[in-house]
C-alpha positions in Angstrom: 36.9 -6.7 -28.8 39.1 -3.9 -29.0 42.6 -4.0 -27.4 43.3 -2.6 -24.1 46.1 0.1 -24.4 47.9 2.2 -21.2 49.4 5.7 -22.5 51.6 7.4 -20.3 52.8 10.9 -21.7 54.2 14.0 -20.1 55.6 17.2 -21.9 58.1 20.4 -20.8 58.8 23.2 -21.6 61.9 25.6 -20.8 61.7 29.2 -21.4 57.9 28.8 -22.0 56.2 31.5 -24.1 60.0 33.0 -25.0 61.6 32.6 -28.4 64.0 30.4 -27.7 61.8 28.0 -25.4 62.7 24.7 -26.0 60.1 21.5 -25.4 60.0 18.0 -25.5 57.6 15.2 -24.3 58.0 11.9 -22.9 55.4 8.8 -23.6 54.9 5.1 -22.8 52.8 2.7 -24.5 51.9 -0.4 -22.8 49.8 -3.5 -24.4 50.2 -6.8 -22.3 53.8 -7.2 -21.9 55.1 -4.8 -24.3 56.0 -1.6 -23.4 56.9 1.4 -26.0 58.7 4.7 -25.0 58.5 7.7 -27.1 60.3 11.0 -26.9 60.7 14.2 -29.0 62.2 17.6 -28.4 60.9 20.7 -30.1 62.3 24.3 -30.5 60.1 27.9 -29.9 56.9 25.9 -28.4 55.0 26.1 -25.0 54.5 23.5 -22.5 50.6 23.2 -23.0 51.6 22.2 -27.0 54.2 19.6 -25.7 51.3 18.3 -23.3 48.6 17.9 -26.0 51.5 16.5 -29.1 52.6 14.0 -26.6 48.7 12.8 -26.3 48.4 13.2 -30.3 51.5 11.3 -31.3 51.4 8.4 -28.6 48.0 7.9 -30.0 48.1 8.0 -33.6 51.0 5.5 -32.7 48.2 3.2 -32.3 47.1 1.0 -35.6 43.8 0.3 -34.9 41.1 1.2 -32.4 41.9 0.9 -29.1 40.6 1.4 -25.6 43.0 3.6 -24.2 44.0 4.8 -20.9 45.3 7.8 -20.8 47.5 9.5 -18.0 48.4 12.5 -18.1 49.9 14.8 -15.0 48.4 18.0 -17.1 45.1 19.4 -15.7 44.7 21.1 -19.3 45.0 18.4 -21.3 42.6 16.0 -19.1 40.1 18.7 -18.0 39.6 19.8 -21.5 38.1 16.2 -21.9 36.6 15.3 -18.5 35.1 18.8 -17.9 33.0 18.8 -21.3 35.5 21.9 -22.2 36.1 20.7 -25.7 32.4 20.4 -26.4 31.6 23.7 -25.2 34.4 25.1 -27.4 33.5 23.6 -30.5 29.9 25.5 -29.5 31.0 28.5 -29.5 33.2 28.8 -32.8 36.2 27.9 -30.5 36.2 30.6 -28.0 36.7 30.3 -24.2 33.9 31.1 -21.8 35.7 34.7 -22.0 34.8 34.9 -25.8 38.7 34.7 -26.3 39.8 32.3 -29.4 40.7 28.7 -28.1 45.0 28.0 -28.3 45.9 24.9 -29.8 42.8 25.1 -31.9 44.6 22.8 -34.4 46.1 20.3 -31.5 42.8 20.2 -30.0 41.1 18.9 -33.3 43.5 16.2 -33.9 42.7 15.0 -30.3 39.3 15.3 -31.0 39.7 13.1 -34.0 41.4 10.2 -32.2 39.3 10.6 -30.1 36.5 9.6 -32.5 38.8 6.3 -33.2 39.8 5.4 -30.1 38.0 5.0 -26.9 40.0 6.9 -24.3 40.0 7.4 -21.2 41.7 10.9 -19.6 43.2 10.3 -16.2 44.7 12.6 -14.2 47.8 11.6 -12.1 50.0 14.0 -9.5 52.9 15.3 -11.5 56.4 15.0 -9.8 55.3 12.3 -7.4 55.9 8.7 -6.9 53.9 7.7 -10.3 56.9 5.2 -12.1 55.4 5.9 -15.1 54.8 9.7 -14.4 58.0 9.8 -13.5 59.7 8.0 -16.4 57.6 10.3 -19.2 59.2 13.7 -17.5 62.4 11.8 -17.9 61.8 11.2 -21.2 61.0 15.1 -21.9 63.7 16.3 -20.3 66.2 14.0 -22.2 64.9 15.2 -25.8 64.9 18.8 -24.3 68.7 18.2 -23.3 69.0 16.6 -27.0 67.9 19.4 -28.5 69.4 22.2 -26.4 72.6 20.5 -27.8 71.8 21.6 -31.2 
């Protein structure tokens, strides 16, 4: 039976789409009574990237298959999943329903591939609410966005 996993992630951006934007991402990993936090700040990067690393990297976190629970407060990142977006993409030679080339082709694919691993599942949660967790993941992001600001 495959271990039971909650993931927790949240990503920011300040400045997005400028050149000096500056991202990070918060996540937390809970398996029984163990709890993980993750966070990692990034410079020139957009808030949808920081959003869709934070789901990569708390999952290839994981070492072996895993039934994951995924919360995320971006309607991007679980949408893509829940909405059947990501199939229809990899239809149509990664272009959007406007014939326009996918972004984050590349983040997308590694998503795709854990997702093959691991059995997740993408939950949506209200962003800037009363969500503890939530809450603690935009913490997290704006911390390593303060760390690396400081650079």
């Amino acid at each position: 039976m495959k271990k039971e996993v909650i993931i927790y992630t949240d990503g920011g951006c300040r400045g997005n789409g400028k050149e000096e934007a500056v991202g990070g991402y918060g996540a937390v990993l809970i398996y029984k009574d163990k709890v993980k936090t993750i966070k990692k700040g990034f410079k020139r990067t957009t808030n949808n990237v920081m959003e869709l690393t934070a789901a990569i990297d708390a999952l290839s976190m994981l070492k072996e298959p895993c039934k994951v629970k995924l919360y995320s407060d971006s309607a991007y990142l679980v949408n893509a999943f829940n909405n059947g977006w990501v199939e229809k993409w990899q239809k149509n030679e990664w272009k959007t329903s406007s014939k326009e080339p996918v972004k984050n082709k590349e983040l997308w694919e590694k998503l795709i591939e854990l997702s093959k691993i691991h059995e997740i599942e993408f939950i949506k949660v209200k962003g800037h609410a009363d969500d503890e967790l939530n809450n603690l993941c935009d913490k997290l992001a704006n911390e390593a966005m303060d760390e690396i600001e400081k650079e």
